[in-house]
PDBQT receptor file of N, H, CA, C and O in Angstrom, charges set to zero:
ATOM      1  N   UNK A   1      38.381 187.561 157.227  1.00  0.00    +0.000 N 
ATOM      2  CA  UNK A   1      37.378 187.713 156.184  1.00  0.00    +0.000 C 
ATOM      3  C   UNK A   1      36.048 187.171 156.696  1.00  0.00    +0.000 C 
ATOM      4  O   UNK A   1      35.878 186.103 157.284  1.00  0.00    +0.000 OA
ATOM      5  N   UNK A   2      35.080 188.139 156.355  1.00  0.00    +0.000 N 
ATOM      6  H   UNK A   2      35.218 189.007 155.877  1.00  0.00    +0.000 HD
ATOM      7  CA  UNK A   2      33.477 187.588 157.139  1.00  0.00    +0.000 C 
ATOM      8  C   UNK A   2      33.316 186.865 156.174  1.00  0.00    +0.000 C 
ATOM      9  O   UNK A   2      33.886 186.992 155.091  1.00  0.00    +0.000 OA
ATOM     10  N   UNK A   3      32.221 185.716 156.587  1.00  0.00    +0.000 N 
ATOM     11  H   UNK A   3      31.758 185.612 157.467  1.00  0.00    +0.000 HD
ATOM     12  CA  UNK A   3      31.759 184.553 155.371  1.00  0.00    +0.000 C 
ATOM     13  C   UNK A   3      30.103 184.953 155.328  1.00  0.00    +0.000 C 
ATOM     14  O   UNK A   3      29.548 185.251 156.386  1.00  0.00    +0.000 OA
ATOM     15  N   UNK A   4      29.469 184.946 154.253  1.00  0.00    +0.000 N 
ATOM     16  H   UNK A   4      29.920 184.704 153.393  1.00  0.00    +0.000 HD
ATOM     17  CA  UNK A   4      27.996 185.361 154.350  1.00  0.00    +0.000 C 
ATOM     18  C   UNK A   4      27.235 183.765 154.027  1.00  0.00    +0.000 C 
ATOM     19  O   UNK A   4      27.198 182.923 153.130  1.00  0.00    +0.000 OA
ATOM     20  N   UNK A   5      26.774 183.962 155.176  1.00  0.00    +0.000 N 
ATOM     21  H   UNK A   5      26.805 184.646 155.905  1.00  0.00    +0.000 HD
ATOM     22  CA  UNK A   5      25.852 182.314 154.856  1.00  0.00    +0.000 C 
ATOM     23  C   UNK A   5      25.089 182.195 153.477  1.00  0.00    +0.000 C 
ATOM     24  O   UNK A   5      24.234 182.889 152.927  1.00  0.00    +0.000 OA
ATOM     25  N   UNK A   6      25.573 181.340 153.235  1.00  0.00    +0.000 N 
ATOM     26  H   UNK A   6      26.267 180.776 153.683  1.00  0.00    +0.000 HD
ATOM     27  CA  UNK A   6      24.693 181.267 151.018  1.00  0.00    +0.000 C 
ATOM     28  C   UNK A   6      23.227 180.817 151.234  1.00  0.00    +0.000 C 
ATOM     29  O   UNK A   6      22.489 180.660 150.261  1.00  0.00    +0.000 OA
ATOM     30  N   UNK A   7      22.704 180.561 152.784  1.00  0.00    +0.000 N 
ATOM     31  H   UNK A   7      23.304 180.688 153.574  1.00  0.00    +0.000 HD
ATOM     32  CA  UNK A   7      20.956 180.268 153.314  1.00  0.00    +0.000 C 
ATOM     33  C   UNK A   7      20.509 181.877 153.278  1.00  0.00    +0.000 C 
ATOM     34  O   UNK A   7      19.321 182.196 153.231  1.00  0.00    +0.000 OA
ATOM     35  N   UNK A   8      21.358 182.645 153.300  1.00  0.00    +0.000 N 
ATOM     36  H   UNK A   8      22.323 182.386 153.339  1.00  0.00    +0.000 HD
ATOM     37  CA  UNK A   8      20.733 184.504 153.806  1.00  0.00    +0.000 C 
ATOM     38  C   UNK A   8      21.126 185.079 152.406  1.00  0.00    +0.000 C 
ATOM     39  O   UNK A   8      22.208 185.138 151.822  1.00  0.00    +0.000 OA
ATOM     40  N   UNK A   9      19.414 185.624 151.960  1.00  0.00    +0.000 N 
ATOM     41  H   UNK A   9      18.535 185.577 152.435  1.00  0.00    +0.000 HD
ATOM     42  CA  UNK A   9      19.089 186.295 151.157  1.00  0.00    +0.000 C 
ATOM     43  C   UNK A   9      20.084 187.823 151.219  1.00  0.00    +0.000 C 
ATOM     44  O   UNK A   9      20.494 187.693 152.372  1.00  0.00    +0.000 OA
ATOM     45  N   UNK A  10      20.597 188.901 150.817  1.00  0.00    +0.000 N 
ATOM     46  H   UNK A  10      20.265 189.006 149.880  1.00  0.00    +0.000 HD
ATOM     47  CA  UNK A  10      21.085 190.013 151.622  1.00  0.00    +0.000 C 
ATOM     48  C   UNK A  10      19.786 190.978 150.872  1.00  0.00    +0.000 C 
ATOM     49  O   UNK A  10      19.416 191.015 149.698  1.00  0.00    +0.000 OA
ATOM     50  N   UNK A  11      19.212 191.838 152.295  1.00  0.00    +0.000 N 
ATOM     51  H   UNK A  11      19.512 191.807 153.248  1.00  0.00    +0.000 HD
ATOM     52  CA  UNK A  11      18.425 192.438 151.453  1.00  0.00    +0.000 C 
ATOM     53  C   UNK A  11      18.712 193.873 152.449  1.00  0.00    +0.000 C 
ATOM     54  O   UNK A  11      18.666 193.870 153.679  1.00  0.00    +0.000 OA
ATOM     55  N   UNK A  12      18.983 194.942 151.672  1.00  0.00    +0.000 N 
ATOM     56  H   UNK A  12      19.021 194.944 150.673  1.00  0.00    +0.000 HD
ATOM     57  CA  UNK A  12      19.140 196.119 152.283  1.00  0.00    +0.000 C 
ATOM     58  C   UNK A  12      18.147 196.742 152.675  1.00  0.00    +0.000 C 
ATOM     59  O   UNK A  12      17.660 197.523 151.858  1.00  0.00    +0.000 OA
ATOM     60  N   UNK A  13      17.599 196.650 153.818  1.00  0.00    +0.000 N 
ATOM     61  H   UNK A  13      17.995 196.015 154.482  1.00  0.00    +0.000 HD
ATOM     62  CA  UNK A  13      17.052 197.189 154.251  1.00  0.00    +0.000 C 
ATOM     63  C   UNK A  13      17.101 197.647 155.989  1.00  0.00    +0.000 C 
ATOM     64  O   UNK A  13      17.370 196.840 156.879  1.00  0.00    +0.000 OA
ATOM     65  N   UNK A  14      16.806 198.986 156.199  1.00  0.00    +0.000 N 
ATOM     66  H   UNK A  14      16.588 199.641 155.477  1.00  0.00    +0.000 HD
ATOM     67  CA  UNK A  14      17.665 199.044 157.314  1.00  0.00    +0.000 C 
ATOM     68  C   UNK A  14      19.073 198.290 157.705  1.00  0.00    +0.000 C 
ATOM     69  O   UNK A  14      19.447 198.119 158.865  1.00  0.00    +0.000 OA
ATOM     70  N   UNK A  15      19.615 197.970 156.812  1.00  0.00    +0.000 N 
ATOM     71  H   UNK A  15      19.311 198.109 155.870  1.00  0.00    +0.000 HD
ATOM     72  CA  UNK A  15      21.034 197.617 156.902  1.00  0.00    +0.000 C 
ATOM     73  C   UNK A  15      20.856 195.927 157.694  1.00  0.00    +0.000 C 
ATOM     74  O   UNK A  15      21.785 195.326 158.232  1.00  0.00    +0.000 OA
ATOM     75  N   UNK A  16      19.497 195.452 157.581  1.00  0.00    +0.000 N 
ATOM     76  H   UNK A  16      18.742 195.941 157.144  1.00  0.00    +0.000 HD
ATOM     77  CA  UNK A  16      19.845 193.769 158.107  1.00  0.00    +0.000 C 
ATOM     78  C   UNK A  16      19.585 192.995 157.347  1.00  0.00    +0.000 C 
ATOM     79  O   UNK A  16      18.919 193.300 156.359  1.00  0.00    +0.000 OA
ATOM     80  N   UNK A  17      20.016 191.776 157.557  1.00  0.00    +0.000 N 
ATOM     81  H   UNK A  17      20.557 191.529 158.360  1.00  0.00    +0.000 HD
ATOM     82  CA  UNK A  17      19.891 190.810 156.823  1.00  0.00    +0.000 C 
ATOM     83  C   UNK A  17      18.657 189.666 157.265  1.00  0.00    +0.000 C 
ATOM     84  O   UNK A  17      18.487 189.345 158.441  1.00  0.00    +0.000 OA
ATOM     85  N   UNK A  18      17.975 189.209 156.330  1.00  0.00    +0.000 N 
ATOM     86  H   UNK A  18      18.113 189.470 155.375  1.00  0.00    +0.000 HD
ATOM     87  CA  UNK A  18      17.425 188.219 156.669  1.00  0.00    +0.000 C 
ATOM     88  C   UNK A  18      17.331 187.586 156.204  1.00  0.00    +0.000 C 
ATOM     89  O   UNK A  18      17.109 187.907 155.037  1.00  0.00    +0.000 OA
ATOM     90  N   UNK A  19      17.370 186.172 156.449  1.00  0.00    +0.000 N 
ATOM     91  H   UNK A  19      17.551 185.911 157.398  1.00  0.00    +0.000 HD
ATOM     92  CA  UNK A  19      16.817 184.736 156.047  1.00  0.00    +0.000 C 
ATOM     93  C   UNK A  19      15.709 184.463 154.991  1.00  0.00    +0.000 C 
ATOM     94  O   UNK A  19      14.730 185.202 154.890  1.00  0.00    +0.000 OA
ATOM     95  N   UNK A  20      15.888 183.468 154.278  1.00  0.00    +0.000 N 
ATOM     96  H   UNK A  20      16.683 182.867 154.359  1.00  0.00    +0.000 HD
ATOM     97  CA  UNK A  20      14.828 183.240 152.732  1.00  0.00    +0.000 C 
ATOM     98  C   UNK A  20      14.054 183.399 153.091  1.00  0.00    +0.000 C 
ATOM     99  O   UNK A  20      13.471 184.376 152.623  1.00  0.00    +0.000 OA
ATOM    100  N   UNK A  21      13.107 182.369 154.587  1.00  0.00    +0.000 N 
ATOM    101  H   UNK A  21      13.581 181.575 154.968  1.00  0.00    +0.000 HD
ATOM    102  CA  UNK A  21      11.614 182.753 155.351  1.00  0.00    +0.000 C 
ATOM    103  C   UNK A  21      11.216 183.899 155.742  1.00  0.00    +0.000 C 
ATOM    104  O   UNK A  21      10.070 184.334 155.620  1.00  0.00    +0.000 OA
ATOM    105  N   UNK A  22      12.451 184.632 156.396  1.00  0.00    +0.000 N 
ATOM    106  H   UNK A  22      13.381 184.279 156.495  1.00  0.00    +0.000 HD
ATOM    107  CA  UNK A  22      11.716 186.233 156.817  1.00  0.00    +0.000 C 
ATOM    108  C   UNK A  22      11.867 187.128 155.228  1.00  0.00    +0.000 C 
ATOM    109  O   UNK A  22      11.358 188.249 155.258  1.00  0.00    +0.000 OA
ATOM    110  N   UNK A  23      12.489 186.728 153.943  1.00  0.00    +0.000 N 
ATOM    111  H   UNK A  23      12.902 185.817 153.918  1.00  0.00    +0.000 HD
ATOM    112  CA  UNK A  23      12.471 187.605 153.365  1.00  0.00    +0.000 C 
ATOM    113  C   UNK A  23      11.178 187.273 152.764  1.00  0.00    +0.000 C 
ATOM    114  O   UNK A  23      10.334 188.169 152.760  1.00  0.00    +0.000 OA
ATOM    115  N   UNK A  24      10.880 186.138 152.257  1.00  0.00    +0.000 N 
ATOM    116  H   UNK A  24      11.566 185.410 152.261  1.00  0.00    +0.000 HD
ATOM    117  CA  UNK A  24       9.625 185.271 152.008  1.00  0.00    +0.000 C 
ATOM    118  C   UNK A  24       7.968 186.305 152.158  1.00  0.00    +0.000 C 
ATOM    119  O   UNK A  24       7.064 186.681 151.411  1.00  0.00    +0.000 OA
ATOM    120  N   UNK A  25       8.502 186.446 154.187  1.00  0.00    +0.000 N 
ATOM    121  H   UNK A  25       9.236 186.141 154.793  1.00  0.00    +0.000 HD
ATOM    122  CA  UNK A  25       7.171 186.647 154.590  1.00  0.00    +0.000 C 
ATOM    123  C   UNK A  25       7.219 187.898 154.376  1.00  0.00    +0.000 C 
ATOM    124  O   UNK A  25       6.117 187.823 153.833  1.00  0.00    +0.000 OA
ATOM    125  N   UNK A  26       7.565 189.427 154.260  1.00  0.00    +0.000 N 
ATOM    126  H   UNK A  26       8.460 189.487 154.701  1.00  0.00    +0.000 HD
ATOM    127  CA  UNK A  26       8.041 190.310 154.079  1.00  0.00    +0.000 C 
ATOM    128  C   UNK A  26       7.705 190.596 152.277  1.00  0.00    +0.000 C 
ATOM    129  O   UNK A  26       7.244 191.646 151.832  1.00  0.00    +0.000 OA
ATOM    130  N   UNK A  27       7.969 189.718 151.686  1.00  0.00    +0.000 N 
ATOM    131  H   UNK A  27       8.344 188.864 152.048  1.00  0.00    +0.000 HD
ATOM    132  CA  UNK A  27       7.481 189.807 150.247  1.00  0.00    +0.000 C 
ATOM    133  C   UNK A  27       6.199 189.693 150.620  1.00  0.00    +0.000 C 
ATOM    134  O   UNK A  27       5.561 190.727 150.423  1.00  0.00    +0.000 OA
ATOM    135  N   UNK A  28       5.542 188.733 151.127  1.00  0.00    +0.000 N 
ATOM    136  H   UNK A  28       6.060 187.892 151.287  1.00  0.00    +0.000 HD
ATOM    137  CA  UNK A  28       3.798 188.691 151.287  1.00  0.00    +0.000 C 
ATOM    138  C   UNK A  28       3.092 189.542 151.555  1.00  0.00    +0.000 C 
ATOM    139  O   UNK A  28       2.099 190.053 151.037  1.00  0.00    +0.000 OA
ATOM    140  N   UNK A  29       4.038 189.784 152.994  1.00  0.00    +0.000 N 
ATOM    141  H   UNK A  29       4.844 189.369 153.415  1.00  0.00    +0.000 HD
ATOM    142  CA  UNK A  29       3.555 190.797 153.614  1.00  0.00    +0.000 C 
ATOM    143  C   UNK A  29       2.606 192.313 152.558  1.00  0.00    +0.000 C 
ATOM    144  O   UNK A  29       1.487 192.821 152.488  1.00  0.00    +0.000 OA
ATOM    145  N   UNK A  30       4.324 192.502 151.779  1.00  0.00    +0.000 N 
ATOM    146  H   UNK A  30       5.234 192.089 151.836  1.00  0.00    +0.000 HD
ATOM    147  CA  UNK A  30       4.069 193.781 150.770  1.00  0.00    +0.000 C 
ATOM    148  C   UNK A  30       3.066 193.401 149.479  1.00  0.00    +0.000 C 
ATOM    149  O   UNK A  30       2.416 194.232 148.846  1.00  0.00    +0.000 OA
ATOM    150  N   UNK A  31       3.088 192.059 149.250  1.00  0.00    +0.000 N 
ATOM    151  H   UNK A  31       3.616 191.383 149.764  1.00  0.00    +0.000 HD
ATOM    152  CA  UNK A  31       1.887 191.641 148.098  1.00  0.00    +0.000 C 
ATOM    153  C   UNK A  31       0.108 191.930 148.955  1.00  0.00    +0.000 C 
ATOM    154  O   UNK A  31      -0.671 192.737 148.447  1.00  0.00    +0.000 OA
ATOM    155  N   UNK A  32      -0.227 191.235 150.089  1.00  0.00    +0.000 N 
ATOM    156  H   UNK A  32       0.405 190.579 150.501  1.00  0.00    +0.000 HD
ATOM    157  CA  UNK A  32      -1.347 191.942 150.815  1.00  0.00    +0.000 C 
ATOM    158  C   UNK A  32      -1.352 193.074 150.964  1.00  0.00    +0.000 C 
ATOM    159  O   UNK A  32      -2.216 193.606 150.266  1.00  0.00    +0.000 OA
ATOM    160  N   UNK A  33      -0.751 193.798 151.599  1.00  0.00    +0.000 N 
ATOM    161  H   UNK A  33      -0.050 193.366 152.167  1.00  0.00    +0.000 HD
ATOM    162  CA  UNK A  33      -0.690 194.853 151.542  1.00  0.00    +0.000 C 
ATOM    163  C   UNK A  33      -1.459 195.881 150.614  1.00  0.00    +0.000 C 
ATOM    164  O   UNK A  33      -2.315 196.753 150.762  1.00  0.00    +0.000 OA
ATOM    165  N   UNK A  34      -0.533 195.201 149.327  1.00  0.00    +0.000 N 
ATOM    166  H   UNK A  34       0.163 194.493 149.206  1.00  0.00    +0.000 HD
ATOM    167  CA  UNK A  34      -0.845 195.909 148.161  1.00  0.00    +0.000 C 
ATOM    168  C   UNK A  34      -2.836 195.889 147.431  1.00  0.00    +0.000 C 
ATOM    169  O   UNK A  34      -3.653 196.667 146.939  1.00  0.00    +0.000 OA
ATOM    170  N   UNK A  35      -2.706 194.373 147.853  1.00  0.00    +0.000 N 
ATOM    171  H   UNK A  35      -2.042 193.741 148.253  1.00  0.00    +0.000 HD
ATOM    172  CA  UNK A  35      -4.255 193.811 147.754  1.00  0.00    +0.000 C 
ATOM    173  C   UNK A  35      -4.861 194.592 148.111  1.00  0.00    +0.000 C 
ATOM    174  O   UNK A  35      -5.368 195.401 147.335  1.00  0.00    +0.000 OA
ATOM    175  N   UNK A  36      -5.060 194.649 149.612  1.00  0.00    +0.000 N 
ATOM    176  H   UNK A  36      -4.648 193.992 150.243  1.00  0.00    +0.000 HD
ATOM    177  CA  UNK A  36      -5.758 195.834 150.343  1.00  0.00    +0.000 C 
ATOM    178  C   UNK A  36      -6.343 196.847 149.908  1.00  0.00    +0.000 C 
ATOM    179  O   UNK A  36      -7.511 197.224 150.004  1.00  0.00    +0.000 OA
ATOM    180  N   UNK A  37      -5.150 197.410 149.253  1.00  0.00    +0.000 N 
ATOM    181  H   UNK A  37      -4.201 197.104 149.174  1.00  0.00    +0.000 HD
ATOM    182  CA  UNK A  37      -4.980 199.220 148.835  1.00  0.00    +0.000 C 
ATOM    183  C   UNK A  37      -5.706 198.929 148.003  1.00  0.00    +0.000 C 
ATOM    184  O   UNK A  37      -6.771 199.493 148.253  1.00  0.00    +0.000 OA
ATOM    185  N   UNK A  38      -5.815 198.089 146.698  1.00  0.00    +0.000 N 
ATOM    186  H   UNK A  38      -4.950 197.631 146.496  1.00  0.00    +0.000 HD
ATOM    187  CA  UNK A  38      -6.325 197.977 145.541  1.00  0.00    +0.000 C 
ATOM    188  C   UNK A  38      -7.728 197.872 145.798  1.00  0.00    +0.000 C 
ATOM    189  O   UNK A  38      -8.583 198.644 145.364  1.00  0.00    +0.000 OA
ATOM    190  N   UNK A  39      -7.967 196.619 146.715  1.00  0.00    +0.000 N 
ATOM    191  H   UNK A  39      -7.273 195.992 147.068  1.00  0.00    +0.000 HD
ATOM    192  CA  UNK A  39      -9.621 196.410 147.056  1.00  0.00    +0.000 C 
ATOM    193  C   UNK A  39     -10.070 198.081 147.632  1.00  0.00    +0.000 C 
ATOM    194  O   UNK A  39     -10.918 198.779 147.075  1.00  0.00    +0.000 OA
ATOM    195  N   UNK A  40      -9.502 198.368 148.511  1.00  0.00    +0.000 N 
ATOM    196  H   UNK A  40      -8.814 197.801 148.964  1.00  0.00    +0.000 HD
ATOM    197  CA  UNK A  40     -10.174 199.640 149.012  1.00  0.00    +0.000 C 
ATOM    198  C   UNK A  40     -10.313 200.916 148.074  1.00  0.00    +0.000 C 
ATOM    199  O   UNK A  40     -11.047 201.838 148.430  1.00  0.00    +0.000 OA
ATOM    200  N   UNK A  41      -9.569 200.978 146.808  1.00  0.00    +0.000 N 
ATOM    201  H   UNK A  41      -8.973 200.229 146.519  1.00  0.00    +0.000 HD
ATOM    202  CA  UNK A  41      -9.659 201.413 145.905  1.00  0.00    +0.000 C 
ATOM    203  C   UNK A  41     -10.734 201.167 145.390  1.00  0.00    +0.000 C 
ATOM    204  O   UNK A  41     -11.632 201.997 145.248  1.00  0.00    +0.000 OA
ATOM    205  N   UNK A  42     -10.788 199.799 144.985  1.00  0.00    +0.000 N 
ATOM    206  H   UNK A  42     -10.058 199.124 145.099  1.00  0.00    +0.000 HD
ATOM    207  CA  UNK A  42     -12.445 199.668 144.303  1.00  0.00    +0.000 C 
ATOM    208  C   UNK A  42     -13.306 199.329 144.597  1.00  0.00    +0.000 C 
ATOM    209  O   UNK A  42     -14.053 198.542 144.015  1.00  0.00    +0.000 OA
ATOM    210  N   UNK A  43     -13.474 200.026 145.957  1.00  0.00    +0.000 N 
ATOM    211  H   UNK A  43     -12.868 200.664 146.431  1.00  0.00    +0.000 HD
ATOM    212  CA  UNK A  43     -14.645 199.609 146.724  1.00  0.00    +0.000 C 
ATOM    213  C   UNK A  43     -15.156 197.843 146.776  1.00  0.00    +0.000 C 
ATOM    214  O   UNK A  43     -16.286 197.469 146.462  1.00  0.00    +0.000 OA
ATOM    215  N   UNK A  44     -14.288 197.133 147.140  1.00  0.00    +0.000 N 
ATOM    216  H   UNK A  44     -13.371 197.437 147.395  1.00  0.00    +0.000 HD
ATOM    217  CA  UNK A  44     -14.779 195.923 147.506  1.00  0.00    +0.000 C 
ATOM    218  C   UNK A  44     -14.528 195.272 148.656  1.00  0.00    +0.000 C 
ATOM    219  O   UNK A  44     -13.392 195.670 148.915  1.00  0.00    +0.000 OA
ATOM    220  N   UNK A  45     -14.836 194.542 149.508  1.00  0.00    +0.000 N 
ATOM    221  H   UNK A  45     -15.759 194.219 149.297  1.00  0.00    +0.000 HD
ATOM    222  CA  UNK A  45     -14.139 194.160 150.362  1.00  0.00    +0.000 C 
ATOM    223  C   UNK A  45     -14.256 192.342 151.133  1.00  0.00    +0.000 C 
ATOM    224  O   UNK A  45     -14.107 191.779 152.217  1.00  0.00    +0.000 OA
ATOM    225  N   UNK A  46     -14.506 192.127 150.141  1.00  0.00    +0.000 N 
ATOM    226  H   UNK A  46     -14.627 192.585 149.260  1.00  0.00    +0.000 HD
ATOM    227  CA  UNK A  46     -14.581 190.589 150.295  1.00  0.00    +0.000 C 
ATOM    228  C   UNK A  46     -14.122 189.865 148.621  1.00  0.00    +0.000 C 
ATOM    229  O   UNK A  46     -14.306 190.342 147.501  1.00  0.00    +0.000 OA
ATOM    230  N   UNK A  47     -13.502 188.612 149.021  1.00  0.00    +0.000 N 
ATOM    231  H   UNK A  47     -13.352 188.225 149.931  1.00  0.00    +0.000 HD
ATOM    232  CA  UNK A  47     -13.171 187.953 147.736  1.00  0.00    +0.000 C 
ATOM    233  C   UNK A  47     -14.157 187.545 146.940  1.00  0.00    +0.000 C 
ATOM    234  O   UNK A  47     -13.847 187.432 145.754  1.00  0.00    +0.000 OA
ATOM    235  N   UNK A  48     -15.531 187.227 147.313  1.00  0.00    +0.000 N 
ATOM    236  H   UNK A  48     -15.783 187.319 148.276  1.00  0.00    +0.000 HD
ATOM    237  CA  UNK A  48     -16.565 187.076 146.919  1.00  0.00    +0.000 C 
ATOM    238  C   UNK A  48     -17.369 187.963 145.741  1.00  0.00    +0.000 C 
ATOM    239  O   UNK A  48     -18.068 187.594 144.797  1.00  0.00    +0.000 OA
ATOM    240  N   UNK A  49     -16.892 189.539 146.292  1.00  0.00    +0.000 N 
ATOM    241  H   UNK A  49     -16.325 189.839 147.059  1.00  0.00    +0.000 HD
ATOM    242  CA  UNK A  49     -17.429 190.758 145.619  1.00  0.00    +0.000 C 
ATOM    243  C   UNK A  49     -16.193 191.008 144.137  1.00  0.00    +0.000 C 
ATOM    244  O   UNK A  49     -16.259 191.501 143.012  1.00  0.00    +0.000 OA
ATOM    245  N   UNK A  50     -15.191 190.363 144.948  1.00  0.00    +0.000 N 
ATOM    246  H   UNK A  50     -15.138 189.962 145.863  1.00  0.00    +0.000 HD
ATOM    247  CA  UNK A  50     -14.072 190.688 143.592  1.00  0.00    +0.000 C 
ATOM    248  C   UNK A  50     -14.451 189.649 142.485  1.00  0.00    +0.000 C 
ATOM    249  O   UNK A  50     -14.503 190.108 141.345  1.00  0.00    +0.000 OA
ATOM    250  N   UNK A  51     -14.684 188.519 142.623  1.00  0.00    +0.000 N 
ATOM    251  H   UNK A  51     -14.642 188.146 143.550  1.00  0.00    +0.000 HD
ATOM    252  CA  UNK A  51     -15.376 187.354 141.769  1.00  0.00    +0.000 C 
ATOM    253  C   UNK A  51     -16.623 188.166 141.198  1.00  0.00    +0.000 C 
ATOM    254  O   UNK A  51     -16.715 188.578 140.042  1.00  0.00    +0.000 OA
ATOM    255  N   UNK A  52     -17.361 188.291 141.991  1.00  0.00    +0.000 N 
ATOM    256  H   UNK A  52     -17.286 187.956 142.931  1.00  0.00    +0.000 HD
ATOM    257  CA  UNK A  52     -18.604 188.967 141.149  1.00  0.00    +0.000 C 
ATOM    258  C   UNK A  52     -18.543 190.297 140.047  1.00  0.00    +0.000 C 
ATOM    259  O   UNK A  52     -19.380 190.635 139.210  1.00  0.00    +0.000 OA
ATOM    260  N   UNK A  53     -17.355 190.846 140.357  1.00  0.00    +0.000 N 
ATOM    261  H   UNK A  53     -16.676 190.572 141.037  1.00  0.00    +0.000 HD
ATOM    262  CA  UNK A  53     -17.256 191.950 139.527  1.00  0.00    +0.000 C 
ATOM    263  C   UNK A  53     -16.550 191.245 138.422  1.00  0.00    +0.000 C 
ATOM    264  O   UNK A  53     -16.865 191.845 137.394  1.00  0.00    +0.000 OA
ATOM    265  N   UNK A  54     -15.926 190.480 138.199  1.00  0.00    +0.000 N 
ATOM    266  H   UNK A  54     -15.669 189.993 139.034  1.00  0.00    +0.000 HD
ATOM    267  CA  UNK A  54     -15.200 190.171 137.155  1.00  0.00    +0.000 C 
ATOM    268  C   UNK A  54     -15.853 189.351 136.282  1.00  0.00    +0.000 C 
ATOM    269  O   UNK A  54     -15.758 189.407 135.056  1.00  0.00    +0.000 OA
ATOM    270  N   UNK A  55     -16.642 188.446 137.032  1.00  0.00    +0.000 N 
ATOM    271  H   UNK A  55     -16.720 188.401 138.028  1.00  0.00    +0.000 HD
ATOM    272  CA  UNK A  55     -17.941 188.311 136.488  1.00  0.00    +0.000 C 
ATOM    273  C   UNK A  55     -18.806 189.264 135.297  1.00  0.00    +0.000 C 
ATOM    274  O   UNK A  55     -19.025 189.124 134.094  1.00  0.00    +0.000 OA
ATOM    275  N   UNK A  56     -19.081 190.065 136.099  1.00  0.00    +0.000 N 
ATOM    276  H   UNK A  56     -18.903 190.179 137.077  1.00  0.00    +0.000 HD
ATOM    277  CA  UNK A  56     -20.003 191.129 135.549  1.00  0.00    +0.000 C 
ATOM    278  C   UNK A  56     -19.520 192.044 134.592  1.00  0.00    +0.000 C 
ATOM    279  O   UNK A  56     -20.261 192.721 133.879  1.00  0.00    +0.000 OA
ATOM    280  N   UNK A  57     -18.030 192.080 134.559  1.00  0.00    +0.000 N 
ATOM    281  H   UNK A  57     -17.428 191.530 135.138  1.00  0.00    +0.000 HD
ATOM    282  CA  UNK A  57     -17.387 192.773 133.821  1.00  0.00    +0.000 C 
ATOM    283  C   UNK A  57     -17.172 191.684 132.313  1.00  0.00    +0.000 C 
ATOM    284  O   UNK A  57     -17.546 192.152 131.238  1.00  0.00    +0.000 OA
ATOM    285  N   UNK A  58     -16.687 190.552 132.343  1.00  0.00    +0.000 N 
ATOM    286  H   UNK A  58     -16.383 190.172 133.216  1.00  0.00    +0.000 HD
ATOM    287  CA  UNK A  58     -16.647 189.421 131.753  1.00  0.00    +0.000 C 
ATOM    288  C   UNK A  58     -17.935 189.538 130.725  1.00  0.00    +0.000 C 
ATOM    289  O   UNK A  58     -17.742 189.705 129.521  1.00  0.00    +0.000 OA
ATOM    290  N   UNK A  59     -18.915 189.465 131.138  1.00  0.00    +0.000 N 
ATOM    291  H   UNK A  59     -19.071 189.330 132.116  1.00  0.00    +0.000 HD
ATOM    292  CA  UNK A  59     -20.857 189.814 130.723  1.00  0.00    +0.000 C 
ATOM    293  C   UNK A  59     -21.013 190.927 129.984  1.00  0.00    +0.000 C 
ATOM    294  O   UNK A  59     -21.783 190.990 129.026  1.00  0.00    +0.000 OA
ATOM    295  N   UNK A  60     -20.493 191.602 130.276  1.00  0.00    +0.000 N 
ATOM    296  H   UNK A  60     -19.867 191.550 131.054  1.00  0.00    +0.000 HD
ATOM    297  CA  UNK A  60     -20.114 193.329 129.566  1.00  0.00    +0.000 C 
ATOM    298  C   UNK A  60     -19.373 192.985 128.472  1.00  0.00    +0.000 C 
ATOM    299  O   UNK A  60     -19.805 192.969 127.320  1.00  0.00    +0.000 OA
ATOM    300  N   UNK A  61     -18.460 192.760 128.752  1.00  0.00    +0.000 N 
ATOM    301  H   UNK A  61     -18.109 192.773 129.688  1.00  0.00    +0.000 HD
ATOM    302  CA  UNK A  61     -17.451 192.973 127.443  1.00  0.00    +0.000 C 
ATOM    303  C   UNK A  61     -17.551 191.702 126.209  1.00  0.00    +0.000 C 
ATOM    304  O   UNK A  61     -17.022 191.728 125.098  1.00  0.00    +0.000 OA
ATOM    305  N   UNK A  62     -18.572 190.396 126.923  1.00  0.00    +0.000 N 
ATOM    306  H   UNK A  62     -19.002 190.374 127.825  1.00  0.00    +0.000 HD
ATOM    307  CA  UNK A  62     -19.355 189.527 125.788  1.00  0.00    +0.000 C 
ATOM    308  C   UNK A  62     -19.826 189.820 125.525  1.00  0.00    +0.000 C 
ATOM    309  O   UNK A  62     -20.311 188.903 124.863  1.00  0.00    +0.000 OA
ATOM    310  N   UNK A  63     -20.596 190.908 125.291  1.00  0.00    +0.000 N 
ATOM    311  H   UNK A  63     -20.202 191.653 125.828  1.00  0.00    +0.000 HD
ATOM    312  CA  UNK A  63     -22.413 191.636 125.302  1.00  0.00    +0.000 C 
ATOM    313  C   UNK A  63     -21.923 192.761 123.846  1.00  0.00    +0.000 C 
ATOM    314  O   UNK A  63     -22.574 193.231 122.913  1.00  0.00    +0.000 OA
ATOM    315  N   UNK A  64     -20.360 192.865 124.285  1.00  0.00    +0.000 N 
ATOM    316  H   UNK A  64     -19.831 192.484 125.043  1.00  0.00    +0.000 HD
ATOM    317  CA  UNK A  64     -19.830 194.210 122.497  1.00  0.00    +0.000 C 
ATOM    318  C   UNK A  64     -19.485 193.461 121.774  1.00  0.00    +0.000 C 
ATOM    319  O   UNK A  64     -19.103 193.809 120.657  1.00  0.00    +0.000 OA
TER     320      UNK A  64
């Protein structure tokens, strides 16, 4: 009988397994990722510009 280490997450993918840290970084990975897409979506590309829009949006929607 195989024993599955209770430290290893099982995550199907390509059929391997990895560890809490590689599944960890791999979640991040896909959360930036996602950031990315979104910023390049709305035309921004610094954290600076995303603050300022929310800002400005914030100003807007006190202003109705």
């Amino acid at each position: 009988m195989n024993k599955i280490d209770p430290k290893k997450k099982h995550v199907e993918e390509d059929e391997f397994f990895f560890d809490e840290e590689e599944y960890d970084d791999l979640e991040l990975l896909e959360r930036l990722e996602s950031l990315r897409e979104d910023m390049e979506d709305l035309g921004v590309k610094t954290l600076a510009e995303v603050v300022q829009r929310i800002n400005e949006l914030h100003a807007a929607l006190d202003q109705k």
